[in-house]
N, C-alpha and C positions, 0 to 999 in steps of 0.2 A: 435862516431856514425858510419863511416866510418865501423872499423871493426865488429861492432854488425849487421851491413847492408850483410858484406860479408859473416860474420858466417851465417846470417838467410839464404843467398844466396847459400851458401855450402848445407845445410841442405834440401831447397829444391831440389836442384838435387839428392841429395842422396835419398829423398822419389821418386822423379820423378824414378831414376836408381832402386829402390826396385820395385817399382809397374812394371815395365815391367818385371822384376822377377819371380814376382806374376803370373803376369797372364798366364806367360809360366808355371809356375808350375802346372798348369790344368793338364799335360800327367801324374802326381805323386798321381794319385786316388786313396786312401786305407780307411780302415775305422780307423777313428782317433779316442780317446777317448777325450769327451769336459776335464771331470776333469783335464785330464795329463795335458793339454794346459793350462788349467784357473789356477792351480796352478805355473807351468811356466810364467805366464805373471805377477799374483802375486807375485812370486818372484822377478821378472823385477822390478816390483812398489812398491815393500816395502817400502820404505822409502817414498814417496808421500801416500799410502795408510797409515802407523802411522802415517803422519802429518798430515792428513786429520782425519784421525779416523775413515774411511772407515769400513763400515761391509757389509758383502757379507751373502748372503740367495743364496745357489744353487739348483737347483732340475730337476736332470739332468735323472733320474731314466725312465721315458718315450722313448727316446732317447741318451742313452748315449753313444752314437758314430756316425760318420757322414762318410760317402765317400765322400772326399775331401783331396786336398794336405793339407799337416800338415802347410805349411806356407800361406797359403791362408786364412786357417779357423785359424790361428794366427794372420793373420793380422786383419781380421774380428774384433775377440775378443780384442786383444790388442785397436785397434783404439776405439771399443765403452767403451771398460770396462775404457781405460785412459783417454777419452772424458767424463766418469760421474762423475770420481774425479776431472777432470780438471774444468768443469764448475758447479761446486758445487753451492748451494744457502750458502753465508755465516751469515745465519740465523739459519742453522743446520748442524748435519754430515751428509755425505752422505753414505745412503741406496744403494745398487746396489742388484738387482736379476736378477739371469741369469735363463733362462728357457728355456729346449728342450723339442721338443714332435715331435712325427712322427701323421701327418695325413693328407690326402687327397693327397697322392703322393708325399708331402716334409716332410723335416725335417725340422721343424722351430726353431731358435736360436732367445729369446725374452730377452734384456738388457732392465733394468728397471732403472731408478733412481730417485730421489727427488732432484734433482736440480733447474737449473736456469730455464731448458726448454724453448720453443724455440714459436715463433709466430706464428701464423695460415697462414699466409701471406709467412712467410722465409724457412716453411718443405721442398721445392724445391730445396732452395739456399745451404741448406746445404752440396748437392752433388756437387756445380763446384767449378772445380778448382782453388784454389788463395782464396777462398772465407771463409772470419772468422767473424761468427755473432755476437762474442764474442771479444774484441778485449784487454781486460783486464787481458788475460795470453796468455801464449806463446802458437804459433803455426805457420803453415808454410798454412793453410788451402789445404794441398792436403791430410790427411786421409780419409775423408767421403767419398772422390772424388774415392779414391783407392779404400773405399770397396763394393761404386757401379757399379766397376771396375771386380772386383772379381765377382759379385753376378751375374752382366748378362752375366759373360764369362760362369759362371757356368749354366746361363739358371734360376736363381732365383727370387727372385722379394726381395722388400725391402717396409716396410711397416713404417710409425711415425706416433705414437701418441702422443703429449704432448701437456701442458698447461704452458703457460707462468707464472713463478715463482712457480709452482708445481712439474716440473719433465718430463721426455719425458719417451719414448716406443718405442725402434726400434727392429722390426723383422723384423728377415731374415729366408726368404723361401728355399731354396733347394731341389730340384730336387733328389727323392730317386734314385739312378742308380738301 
């Protein structure tokens, strides 16, 4: 127990030491392409995405590129697209749709899933740190935290929708430079 304590303990500081990373990576503004990235993180997830049986719906054709650092809008993406596999409903496979589109002065990035999804009460909680609403798989609870982290360094907003055992909805706003 001991060392499953210090590993989890390791782990945190390492996301703690990424996310100030992050957020200095702001001065690294280009226009990124979402596909590159999303199949990069896929790659990442392979094997969680086949055990899962994950299928992915992209449509990225509205906005297929963002200014932003590359590791910024991968941390983005990695945290929600591995948070829909992660809190799956194990009643079905999970569904994920990723959706960009340029309007009204941002770029919005919209993660979709058919998961556990989350309570009307806890869409808050899901941003602080330490904090895991889920607590039946692993995690360190400082991803959400990191990419609300990212969003208002970048000047963005962050939006959920979800229903409890239906699925959530997180978009992310972005500021067009």
């Amino acid at each position: 127990m001991l060392k499953i304590s210090v590993d989890k303990f390791k782990k945190t500081i390492a996301d703690l030491t990424i996310s100030g990373r992050e957020i200095a990576a702001k001065k690294e503004i280009k226009p990124i392409q979402f596909g590159e990235v999303i199949r990069e993180i896929k790659t990442d997830l392979q094997e969680e995405i086949e055990k899962s049986e994950a299928s992915f719906v992209e449509d990225l054709e509205n906005a297929p590129a963002i200014y932003i650092s590359k590791k910024n809008l991968r941390s983005i993406l990695y945290n929600l697209i591995s948070n829909a596999i992660k809190y799956r409903s194990p009643d079905r496979k999970p569904e994920i749709k990723i959706t960009t589109k340029k309007n009204n002065g941002y770029t919005s990035i919209v993660v979709t899933d058919n998961g556990l999804g989350i309570k009307n009460e806890d869409k808050n909680k899901v941003f602080d740190l330490y904090t895991r609403l889920h607590t039946h798989v692993e995690g360190t609870g400082v991803g959400m935290n990191l990419v609300k982290k990212i969003v208002d360094n970048a000047e963005g907003k962050i939006e959920i929708e979800s229903e409890e055992g239906k699925g959530s909805s997180i978009k992310i706003l972005i500021p067009i430079s």
